[in-house]
C-alpha positions as CSV (number, residue, x, y, z in Angstrom):
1,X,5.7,-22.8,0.1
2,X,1.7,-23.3,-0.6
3,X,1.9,-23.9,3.4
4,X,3.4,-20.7,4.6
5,X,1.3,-19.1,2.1
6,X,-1.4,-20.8,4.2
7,X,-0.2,-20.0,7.7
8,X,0.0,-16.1,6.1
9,X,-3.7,-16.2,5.2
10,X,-4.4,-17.9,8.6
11,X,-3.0,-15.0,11.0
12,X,-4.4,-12.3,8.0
13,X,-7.5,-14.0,8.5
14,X,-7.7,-14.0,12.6
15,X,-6.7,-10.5,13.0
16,X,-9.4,-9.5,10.6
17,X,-11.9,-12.2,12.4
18,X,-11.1,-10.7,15.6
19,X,-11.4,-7.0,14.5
20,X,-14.7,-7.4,12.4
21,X,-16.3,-9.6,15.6
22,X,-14.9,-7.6,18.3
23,X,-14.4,-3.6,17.5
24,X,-17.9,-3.9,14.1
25,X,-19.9,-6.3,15.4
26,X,-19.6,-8.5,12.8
27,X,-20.5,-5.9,10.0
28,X,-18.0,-6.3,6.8
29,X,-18.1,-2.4,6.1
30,X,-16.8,-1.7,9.3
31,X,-13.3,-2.3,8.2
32,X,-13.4,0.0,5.7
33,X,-13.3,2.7,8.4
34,X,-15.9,5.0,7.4
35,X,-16.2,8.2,9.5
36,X,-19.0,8.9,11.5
37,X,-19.9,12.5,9.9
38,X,-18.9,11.3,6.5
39,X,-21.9,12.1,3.4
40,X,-22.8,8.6,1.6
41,X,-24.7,7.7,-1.2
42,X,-28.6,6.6,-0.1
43,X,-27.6,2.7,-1.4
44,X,-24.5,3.3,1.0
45,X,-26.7,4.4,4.3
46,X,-28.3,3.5,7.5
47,X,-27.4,-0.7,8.2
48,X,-25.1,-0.9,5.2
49,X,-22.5,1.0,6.9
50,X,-20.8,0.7,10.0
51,X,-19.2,3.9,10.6
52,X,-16.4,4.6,13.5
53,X,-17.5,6.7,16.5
54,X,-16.9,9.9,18.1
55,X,-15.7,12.8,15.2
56,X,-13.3,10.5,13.3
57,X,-13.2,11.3,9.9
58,X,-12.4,7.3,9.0
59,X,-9.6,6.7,6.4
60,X,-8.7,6.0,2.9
61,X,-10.7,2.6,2.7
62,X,-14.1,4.4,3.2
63,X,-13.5,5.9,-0.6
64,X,-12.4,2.9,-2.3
65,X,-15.5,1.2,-1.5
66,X,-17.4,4.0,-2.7
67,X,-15.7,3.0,-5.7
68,X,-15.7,-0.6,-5.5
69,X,-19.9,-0.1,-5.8
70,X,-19.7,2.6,-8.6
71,X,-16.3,1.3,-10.8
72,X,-17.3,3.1,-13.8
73,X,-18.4,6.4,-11.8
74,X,-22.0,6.1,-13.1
75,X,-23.9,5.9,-10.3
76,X,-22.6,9.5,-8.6
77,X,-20.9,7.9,-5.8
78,X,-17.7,10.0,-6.7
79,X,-20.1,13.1,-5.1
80,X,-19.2,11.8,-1.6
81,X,-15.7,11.2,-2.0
82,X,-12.6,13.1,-0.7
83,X,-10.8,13.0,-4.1
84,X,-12.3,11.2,-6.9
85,X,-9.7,11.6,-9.6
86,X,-7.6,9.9,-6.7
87,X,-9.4,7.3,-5.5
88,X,-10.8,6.1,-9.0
89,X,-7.5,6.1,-10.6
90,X,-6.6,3.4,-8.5
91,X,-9.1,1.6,-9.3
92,X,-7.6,-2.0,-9.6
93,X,-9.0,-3.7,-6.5
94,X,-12.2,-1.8,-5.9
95,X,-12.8,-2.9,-9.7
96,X,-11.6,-6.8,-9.3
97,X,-14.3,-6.5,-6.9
98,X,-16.7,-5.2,-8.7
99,X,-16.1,-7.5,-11.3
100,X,-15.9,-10.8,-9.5
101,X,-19.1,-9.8,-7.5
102,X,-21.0,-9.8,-10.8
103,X,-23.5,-7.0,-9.5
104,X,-24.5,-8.5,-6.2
105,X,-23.8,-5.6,-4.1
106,X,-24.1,-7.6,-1.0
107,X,-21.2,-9.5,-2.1
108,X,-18.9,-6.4,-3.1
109,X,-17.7,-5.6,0.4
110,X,-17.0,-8.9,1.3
111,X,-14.8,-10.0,-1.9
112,X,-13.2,-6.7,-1.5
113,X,-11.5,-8.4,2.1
114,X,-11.2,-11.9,0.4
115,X,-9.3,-10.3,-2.6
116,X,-6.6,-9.1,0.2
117,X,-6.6,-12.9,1.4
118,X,-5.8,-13.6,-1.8
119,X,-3.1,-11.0,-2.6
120,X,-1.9,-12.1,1.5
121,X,-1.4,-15.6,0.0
122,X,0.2,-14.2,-3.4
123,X,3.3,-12.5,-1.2
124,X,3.7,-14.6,0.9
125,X,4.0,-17.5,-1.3
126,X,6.0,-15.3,-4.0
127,X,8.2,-14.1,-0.8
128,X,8.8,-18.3,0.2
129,X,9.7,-18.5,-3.4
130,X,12.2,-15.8,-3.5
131,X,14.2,-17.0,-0.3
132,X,14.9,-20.6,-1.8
133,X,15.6,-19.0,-4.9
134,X,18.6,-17.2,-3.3
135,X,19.2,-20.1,-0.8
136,X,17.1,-19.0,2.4
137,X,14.6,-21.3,3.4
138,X,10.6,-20.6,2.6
139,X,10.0,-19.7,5.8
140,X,10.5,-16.3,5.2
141,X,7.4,-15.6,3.6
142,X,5.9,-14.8,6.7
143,X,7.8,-11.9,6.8
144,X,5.4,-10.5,4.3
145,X,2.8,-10.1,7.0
146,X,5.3,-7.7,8.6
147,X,5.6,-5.3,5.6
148,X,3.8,-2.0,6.5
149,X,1.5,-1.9,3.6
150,X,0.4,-5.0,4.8
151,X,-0.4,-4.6,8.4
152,X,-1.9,-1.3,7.7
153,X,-4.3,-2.5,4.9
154,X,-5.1,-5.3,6.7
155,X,-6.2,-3.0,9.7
156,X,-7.5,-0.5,7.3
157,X,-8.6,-2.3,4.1
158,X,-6.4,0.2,2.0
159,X,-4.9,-0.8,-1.2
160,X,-1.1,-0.9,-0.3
161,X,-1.0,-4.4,0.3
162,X,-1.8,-5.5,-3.2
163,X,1.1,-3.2,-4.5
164,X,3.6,-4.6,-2.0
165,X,2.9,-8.6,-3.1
166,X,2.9,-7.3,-6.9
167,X,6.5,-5.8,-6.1
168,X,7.8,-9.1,-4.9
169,X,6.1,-11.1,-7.7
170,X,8.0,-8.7,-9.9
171,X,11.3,-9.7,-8.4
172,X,10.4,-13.1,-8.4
173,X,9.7,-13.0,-12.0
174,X,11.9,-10.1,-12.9
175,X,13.1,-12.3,-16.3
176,X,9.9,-14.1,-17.5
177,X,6.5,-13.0,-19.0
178,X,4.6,-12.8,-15.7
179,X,6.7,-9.6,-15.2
180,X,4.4,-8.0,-17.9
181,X,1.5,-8.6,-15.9
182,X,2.1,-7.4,-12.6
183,X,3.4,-4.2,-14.9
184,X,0.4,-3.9,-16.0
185,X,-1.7,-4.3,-12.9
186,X,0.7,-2.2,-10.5
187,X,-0.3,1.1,-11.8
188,X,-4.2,0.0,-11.4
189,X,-3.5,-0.6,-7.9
190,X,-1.7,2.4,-7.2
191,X,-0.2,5.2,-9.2
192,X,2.9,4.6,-7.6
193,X,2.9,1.2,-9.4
194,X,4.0,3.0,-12.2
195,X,7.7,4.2,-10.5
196,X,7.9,0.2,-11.0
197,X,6.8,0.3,-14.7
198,X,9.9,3.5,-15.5
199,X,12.1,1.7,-13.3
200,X,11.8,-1.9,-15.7
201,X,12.0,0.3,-18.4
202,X,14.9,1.8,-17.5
203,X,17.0,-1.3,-16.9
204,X,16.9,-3.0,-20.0
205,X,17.5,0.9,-21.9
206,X,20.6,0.7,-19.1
207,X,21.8,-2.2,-21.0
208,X,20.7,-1.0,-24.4
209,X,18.1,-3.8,-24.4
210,X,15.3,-1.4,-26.4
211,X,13.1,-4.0,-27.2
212,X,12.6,-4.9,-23.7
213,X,12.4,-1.3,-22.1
214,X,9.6,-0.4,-24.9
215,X,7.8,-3.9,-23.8
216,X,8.1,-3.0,-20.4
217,X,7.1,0.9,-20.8
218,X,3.9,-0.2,-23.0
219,X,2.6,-1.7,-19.8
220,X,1.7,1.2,-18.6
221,X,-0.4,1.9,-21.8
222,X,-3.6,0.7,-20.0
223,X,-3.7,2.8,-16.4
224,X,-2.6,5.8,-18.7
225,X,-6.1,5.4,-20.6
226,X,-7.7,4.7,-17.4
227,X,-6.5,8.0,-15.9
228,X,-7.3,9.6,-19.0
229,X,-10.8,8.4,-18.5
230,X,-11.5,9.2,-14.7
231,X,-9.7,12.9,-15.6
232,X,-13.0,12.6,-18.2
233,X,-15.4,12.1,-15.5
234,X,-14.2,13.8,-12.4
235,X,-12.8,17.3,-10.8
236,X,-9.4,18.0,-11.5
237,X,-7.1,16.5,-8.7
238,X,-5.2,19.8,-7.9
239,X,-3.6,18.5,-4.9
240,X,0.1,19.9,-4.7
241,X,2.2,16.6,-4.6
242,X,5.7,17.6,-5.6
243,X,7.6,19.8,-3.1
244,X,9.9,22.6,-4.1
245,X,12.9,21.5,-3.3
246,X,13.7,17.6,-2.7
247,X,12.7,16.2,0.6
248,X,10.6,19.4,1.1
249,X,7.7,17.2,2.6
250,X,10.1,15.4,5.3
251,X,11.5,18.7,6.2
252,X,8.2,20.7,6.5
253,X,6.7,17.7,8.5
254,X,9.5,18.0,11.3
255,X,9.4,21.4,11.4
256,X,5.7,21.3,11.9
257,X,6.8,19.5,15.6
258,X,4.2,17.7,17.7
259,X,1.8,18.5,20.4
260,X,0.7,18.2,23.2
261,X,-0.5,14.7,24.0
262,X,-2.4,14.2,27.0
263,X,-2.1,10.6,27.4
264,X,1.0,8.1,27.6
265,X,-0.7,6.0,25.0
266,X,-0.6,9.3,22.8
267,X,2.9,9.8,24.0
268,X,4.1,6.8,23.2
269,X,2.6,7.0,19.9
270,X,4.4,10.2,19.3
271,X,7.7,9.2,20.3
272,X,7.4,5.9,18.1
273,X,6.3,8.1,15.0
274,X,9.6,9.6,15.0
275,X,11.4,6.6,15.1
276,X,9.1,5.7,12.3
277,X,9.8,8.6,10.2
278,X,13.6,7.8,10.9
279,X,13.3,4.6,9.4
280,X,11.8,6.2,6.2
281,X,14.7,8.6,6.0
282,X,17.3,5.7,6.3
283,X,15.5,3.5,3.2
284,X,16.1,6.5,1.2
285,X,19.5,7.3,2.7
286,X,20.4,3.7,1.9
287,X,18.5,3.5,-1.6
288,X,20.5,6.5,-3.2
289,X,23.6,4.6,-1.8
290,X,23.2,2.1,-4.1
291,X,23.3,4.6,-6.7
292,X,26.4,6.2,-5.1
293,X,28.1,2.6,-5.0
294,X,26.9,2.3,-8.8
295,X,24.8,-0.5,-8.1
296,X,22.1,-1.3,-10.9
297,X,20.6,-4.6,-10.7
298,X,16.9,-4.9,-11.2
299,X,16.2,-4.4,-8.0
300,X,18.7,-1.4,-7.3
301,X,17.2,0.3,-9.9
302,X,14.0,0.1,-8.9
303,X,15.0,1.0,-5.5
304,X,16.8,3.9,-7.0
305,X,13.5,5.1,-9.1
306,X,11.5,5.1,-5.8
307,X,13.5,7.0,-3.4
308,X,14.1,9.6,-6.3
309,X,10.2,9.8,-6.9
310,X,9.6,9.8,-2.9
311,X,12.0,12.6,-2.7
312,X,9.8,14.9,-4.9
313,X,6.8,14.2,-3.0
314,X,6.5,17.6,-0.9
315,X,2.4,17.3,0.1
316,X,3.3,17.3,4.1
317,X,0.6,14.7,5.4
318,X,2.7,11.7,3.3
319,X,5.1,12.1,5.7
320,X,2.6,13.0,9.0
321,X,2.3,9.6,9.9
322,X,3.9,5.9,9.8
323,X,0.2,4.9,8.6
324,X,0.6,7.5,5.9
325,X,4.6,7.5,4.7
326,X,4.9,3.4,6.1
327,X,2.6,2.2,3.1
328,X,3.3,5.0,0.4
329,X,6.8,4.0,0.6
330,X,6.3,0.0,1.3
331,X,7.6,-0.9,-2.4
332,X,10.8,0.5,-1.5
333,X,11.0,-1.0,1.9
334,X,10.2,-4.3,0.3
335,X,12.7,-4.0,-2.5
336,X,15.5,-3.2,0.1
337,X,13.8,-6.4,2.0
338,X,14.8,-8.2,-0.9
339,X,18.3,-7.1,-1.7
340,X,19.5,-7.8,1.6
341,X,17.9,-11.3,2.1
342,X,19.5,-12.0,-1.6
343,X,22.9,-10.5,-0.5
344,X,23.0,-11.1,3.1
345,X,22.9,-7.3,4.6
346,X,20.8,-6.9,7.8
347,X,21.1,-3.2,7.5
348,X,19.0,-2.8,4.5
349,X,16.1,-4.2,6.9
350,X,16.4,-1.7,9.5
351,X,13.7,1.1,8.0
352,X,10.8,-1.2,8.5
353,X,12.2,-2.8,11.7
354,X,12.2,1.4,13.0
355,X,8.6,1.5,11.6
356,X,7.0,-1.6,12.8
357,X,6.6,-0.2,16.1
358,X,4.5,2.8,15.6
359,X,2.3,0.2,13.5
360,X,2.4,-2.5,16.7
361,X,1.3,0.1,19.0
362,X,-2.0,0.6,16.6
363,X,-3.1,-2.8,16.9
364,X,-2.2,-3.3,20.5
365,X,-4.9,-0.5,20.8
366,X,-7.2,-2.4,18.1
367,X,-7.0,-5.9,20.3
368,X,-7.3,-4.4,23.4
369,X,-10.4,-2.8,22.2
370,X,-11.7,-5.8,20.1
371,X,-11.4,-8.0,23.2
372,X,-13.3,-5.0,25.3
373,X,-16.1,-5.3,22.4
């Protein structure tokens, strides 16, 4: 299992190789996708970025290593970012790397990639575990690298990935006292981390197990203070996440229609988002049929919890995208992963066969371009 968690790391580690080399130049910040109009800090400026060219306006990544170098939002940095209440909330790997670069800030770019090495090698090797636990051989932690949370952070050092190898380790360990851990940490990563901490809280209440939910609901005791304390020391985050009605945000976004697309490249890409976006619509489709069949395992549950929280969520650009909606919704795309390697049903691994594509496409553009560079 160690090996496949090996091999994982290995192709993580040539993709990344190849991109920083190839499209950056071999400058680490480059992957964090900063756009080229974007305002940064002074420490942040000139050779210490690599920003993306033309009138991109970069990605997610650019802000999480704005507070990777400022953790504790002391040093202003939360000035240049899009959403600070946001992006420090989730503040559990831009801090890990804060921390384990002891104040080097040479060093805090570069442990930021190595922690998502390490969290490439902690799903896989949690996924090879899970298969022979149900009887499939190891081999299937390779799979992980296919997840959408993980191809996309891996392209765009976002922190999805961590969330999607914490989901695994929690069904993994779904009876034992690691579970209390990744709890704990899956709301640091992510706020939607914390569907994971109701939905193991909810489980054992299911069975009238109290002691257990309250164990599991106290793991959330920690990112609640943390959120208490960025809400201290940032702007409000008024962004209007929940929709009026459910599934608002899906049904906005396809009214909203596409257009026009000049290229065949872009064409292609447009097509391929709405497979994508059909994908998404079957793993909630097939998430609340669980519920329908009255099916409440662990991992139904939390299935359950997800699509029920993802069908609230009416801010339109979630769903704009398969780089947007593909790793928002990857923890319930990898527990539907799960129950259908554990109970044999390839349907439950159609949604992220449907979205892989859109995602293929993105690096086939990346490589081609890396090899150009």
């Amino acid at each position: 299992m160690r090996t496949v968690a090996a091999i994982a790391v290995l192709c993580a580690s040539a993709w990344l190789g190849l991109n920083l080399w190839g499209n950056y130049g071999g400058h680490v910040s480059g992957l964090f996708y900063t756009g080229a109009r974007v305002a940064l800090p002074a420490e942040l400026e000139g050779d210490r970025t690599r920003r993306v060219r033309g009138d991109d306006i970069g990605y997610d990544a650019q802000y999480y290593r704005l507070a990777a170098h400022d953790p504790l939002l002391r040093r202003g940095f939360a000035a240049f970012a899009d959403n600070p209440s946001l992006r420090w909330r989730r503040i559990g790997i831009p801090g890990l790397a804060a921390l384990l670069s002891a104040g080097n800030e040479n060093a805090v770019d570069w442990i930021f990639v190595a922690i998502q090495l390490g969290f490439v090698f902690a799903g896989a090797f949690w996924l090879a575990r899970y298969a022979e636990s149900i009887g499939c051989a190891p081999v299937w932690g390779l799979a992980f690298l296919l997840i959408p949370a993980t191809a996309i952070s891996l392209d765009r050092m976002t922190i999805d990935l961590p969330l999607a190898a914490l989901t695994i380790g929690l069904a993994l360990y779904s009876t034992g006292w690691r579970r209390y851990l990744i709890l704990i940490a899956a709301p640091l990563v992510r706020e939607t981390g914390m569907v994971l901490v109701v939905a193991w809280s909810l489980w054992p209440a299911a069975r009238r197990d109290w002691r257990e939910a309250m164990r599991s609901a106290a793991c959330g005791i920690p990112a609640a203070f943390w959120w208490i304390y960025v809400r201290q020391h940032t702007p409000h985050d008024a962004t209007p996440w929940l929709g009026t009605y459910p599934f608002s945000g899906i049904v906005n976004h396809i009214f909203e229609g596409a257009g026009p697309y000049t290229t065949l490249w872009l064409r292609a890409a447009s097509a391929l988002e709405w497979v994508a976006l059909a994908g998404v619509i079957l793993a909630l489709v097939l998430a609340l049929g669980l519920a329908a069949k009255r099916q409440f395992g662990a991992l139904e549950t939390a299935a359950i919890v997800f699509a029920i929280f993802a069908a609230s969520l009416g801010k339109t650009d979630i769903w704009g995208s398969a780089y947007a909606f593909g790793r928002t919704m990857s923890p319930l795309l990898v527990l539907l992963g799960l129950i259908a390697l554990r109970d044999r049903k390839p349907i439950l691994f159609l949604p992220i066969l449907l979205i892989l594509p859109r995602i293929a496409l993105q690096y086939e553009a990346g490589i081609r371009n890396a090899i150009r560079g």
